[in-house]
C-alpha positions as CSV (number, residue, x, y, z in Angstrom):
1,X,0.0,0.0,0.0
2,X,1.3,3.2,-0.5
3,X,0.1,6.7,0.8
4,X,1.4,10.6,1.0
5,X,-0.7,12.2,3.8
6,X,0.2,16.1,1.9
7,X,-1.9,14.5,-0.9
8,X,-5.0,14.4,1.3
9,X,-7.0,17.4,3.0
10,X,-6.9,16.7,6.8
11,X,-9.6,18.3,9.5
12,X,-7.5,20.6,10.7
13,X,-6.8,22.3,7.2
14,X,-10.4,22.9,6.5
15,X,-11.1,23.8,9.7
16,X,-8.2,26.1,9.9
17,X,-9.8,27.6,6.5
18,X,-13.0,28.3,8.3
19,X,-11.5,30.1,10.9
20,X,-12.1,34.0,9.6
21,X,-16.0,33.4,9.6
22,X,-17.7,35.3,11.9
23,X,-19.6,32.1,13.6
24,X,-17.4,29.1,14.8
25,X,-16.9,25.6,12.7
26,X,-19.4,23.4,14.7
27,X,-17.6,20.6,16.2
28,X,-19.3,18.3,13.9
29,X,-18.1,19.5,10.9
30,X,-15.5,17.0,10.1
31,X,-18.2,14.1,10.1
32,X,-20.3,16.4,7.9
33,X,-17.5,17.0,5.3
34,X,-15.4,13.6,5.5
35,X,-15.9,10.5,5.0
36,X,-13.3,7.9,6.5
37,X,-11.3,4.5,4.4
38,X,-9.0,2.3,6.4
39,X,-7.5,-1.1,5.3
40,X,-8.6,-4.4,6.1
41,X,-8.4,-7.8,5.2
42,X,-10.4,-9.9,2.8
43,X,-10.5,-13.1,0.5
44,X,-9.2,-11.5,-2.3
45,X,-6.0,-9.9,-0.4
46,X,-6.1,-6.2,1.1
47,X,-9.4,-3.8,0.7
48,X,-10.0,-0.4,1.1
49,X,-13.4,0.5,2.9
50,X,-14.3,3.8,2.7
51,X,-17.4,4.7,5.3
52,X,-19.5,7.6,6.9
53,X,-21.7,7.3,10.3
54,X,-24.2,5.8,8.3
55,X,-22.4,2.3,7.0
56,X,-19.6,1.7,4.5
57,X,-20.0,3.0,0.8
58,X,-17.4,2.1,-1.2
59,X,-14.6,-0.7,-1.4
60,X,-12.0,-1.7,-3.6
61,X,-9.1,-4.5,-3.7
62,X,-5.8,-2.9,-3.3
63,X,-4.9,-4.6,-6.5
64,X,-7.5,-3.5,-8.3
65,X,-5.9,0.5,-7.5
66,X,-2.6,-0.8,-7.5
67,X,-2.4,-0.4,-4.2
68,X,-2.3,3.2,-4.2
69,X,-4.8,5.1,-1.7
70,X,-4.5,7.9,-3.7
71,X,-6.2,5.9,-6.9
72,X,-8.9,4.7,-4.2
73,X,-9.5,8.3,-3.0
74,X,-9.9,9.6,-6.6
75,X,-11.9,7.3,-7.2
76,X,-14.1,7.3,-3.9
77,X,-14.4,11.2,-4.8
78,X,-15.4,11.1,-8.5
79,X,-18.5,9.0,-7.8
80,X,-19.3,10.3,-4.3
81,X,-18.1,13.9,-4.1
82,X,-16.4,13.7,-0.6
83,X,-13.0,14.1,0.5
84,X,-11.0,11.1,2.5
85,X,-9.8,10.9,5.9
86,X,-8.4,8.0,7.4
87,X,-9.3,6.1,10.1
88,X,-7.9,3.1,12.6
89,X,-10.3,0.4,11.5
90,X,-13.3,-0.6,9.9
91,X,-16.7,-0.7,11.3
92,X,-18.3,-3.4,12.6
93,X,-19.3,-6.2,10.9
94,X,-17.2,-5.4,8.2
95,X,-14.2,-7.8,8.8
96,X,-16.1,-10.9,9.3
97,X,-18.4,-9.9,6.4
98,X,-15.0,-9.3,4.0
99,X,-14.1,-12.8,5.2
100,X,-17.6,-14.4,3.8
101,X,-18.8,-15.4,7.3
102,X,-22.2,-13.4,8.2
103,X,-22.1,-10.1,9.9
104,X,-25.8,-8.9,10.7
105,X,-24.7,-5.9,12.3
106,X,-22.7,-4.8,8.9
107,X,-24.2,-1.7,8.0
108,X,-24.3,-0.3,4.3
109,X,-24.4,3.9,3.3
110,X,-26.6,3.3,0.3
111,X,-28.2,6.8,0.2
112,X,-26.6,8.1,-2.8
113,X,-27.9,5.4,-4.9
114,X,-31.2,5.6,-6.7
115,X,-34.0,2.9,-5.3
116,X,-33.8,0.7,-7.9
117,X,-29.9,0.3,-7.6
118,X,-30.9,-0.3,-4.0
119,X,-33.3,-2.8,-4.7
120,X,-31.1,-4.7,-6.2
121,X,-27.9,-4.8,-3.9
122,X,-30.7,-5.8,-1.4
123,X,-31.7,-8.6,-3.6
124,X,-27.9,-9.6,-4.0
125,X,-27.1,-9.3,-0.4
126,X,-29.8,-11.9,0.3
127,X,-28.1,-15.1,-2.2
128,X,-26.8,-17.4,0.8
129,X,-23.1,-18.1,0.3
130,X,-22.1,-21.1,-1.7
131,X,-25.0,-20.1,-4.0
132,X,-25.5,-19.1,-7.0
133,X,-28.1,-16.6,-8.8
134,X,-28.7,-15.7,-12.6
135,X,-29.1,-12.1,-13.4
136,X,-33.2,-12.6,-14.0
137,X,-33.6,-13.6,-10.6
138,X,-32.3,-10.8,-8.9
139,X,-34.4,-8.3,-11.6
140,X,-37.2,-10.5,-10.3
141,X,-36.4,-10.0,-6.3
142,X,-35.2,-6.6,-6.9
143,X,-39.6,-6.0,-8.0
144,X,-38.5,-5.2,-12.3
145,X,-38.2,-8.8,-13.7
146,X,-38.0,-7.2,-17.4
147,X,-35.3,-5.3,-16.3
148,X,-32.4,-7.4,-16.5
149,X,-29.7,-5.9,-18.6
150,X,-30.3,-3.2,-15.9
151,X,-29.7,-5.4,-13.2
152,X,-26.0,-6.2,-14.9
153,X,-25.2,-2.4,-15.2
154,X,-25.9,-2.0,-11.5
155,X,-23.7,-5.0,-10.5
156,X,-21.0,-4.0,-12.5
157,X,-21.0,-0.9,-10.8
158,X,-21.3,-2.5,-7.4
159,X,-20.0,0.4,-4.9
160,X,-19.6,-2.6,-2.5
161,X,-18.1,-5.2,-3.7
162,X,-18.0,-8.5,-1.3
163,X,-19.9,-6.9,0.8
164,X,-23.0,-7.3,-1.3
165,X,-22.1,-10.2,-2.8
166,X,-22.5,-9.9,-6.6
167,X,-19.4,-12.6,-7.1
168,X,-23.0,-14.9,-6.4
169,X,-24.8,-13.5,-9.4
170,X,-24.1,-15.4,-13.0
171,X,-25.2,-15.9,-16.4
172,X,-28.2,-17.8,-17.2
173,X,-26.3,-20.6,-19.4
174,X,-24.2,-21.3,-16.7
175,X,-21.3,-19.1,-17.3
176,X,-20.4,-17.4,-14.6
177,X,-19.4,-14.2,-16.1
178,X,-18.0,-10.7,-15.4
179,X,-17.0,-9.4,-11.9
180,X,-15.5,-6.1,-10.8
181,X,-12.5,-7.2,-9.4
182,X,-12.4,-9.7,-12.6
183,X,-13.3,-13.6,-13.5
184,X,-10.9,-15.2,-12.2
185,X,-11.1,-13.7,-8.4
186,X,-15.0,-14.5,-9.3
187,X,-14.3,-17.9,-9.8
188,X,-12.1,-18.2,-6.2
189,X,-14.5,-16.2,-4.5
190,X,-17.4,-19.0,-5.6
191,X,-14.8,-22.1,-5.7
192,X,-13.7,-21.0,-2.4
193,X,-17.5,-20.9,-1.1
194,X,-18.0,-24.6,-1.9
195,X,-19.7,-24.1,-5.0
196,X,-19.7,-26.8,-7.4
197,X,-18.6,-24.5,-11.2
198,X,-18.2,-27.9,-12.2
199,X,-21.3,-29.7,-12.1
200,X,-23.0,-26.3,-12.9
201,X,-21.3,-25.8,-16.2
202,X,-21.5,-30.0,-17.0
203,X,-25.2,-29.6,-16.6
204,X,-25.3,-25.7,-18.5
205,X,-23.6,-27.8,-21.6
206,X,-26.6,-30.5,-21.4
207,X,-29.1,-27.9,-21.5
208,X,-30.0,-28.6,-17.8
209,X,-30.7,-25.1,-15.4
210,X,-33.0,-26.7,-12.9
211,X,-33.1,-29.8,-11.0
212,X,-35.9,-31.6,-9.5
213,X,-36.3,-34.4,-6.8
214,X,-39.3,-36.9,-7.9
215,X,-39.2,-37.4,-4.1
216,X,-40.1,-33.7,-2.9
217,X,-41.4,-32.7,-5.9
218,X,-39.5,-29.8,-5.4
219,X,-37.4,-28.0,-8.2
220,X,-34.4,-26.0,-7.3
221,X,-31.4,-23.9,-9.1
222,X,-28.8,-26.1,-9.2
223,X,-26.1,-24.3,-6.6
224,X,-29.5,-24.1,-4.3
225,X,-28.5,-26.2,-0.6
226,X,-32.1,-28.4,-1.4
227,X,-30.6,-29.6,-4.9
228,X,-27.1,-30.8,-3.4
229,X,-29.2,-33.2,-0.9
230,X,-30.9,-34.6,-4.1
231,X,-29.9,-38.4,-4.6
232,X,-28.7,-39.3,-8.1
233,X,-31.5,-41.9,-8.3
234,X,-34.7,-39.0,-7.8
235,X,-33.0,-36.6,-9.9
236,X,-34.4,-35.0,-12.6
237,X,-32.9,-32.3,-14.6
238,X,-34.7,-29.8,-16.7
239,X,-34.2,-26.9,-19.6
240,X,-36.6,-24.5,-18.1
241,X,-38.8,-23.8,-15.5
242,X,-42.1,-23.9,-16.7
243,X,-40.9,-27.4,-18.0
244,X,-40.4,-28.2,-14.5
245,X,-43.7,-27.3,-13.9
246,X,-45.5,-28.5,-16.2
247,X,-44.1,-32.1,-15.3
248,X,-45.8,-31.6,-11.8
249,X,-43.0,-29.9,-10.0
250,X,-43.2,-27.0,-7.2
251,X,-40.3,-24.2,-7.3
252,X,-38.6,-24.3,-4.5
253,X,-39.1,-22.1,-1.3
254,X,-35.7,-21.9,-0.2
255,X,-34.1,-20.7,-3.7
256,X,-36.5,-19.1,-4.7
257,X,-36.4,-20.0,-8.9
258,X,-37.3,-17.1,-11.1
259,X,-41.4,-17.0,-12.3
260,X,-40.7,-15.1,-15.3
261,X,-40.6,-18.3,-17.7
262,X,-44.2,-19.0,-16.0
263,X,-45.8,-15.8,-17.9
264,X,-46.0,-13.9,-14.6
C-alpha cells in the first residue's frame, strides 16, 4: 500500500480555512465533510473500505488501485463527491463480512444510490453463500423482472463489492461471467465458497438449469442447498422452469427459482 498524507486534506486544514467566519466551525463538521477509508483484510487480499456514520459505501481491492490510496480516494471522490480521511479500522461487521462469514450488524451507506440500484444490492445481499443466482432472478427480487440488462449495469458498478455479494450473481447458461474485481477472483470467490462450477457448467452444456427431486417434488437452481441433498436416483434435470412445472413440480421455497418463464 502506498500513501502521501500532503496529498489528502486533513480536518484541521479545513477547519483552519473556516476560521475567519464570523460564527465558529461546529464541532461536527469534520463528520459532515469527510468520510473515512482504512484497510482491512479480505478473501481477495487487502481492501480499502471507505465509510461515513451511516455504514460503508465504497470498497475496492488494493490490487484493483494498484495499491495506491490515492487511486482509491480519486476514485471514492469522483463517484461520491467527498473528501477522505483515514481512520484506525473498519466498522463493525465489516471484517467478518470481508471474510464471507455473516455479519448482521454490517451496515451499508446506500443513500446516494437511486431505489432501484438499491433494490437490487438488497436482492444480491440476500443469495446465501455457496450459492448461485442468474441475473433474472435478482431483476425478479429486486420488483423489475423485465429489467435485467439493468440489473447487470448495476452490478457491474457494485459500490460494494464482497460486501453485497455480486461474485453470487451469474449468467443464465451457466457461465459465470464478469465481476468487478475480474473472473478469475470471481471464480475463487465461488470455488472458495464450496460451489460446485463444475457440475454447474456439466449440466449448463446438457441444456439442464433446474433440477428436481421426484421425491419432494420440489425443483431448485442447481447451486440451491435443497438440490445438493438430491440423490442421483430421484433426480431430474430440466431446460426451463415452466418445463419443471408442467411435469408436476413446485419451485422451491428456499431458492426461490425465477417465475418469469411461468408468464408472470
Amino acid at each position: 500500500m502506498t500513501t502521501n498524507d500532503s496529498r489528502f486534506v486533513s480536518d484541521r486544514q479545513i477547519i483552519s480555512a473556516l476560521g475567519s467566519l464570523a460564527a465558529s466551525a461546529p464541532v461536527t463538521l469534520p463528520e459532515r465533510v469527510f468520510a473515512r477509508w482504512a484497510s482491512a483484510p479480505s478473501r481477495l487480499g487487502e481492501v480499502f473500505v471507505a465509510f461515513t456514520g451511516a455504514g460503508v459505501q465504497f470498497v475496492r481491492s488494493s490490487e484493483s488501485v494498484h495499491g495506491d490510496v490515492e487511486e482509491f480516494a480519486q476514485e471514492y471522490r469522483a463517484r461520491f463527491a467527498r473528501p477522505l480521511q483515514q481512520a484506525g479500522t473498519v466498522p463493525a461487521g465489516v471484517l467478518p463480512a470481508l471474510r464471507g462469514r455473516p455479519a448482521r450488524n454490517l451496515r451499508l451507506d446506500l443513500a446516494g444510490l437511486t431505489a432501484f440500484e438499491q433494490a437490487v444490492l438488497n436482492a444480491t445481499r440476500r443469495i446465501p453463500a455457496g450459492q448461485t443466482r442468474p441475473y433474472n432472478w435478482v431483476a425478479r427480487e429486486a420488483g423489475s423482472p423485465r429489467a435485467v440488462r439493468a440489473v447487470g449495469t448495476v452490478l457491474a458498478r457494485n459500490p460494494v463489492p464482497l460486501l453485497v455479494p455480486c461474485h453470487r450473481v451469474v449468467r443464465a447458461d451457466g457461465a459465470i461471467g464478469q465481476y468487478t474485481f475480474g473472473p478469475v477472483h470471481k471464480e475463487e470467490l465461488l470455488r472458495g465458497e464450496a460451489v460446485n462450477l463444475d457440475e454447474i457448467r456439466s449440466l449448463a452444456r446438457h441444456g439442464v438449469h433446474y433440477l428436481a427431486s421426484d421425491t419432494t417434488g420440489i425443483v431448485c437452481f442447481p447451486s440451491c442447498r435443497d438440490a445438493r441433498r438430491i440423490t442421483p436416483a430421484h433426480r431430474q434435470g430440466f431446460n426451463t422452469l415452466a418445463g419443471a412445472v408442467a411435469a408436476g413440480y413446485r419451485p422451491c421455497r428456499t431458492c426461490r427459482p425465477g417465475v418469469e418463464e411461468l408468464g408472470a
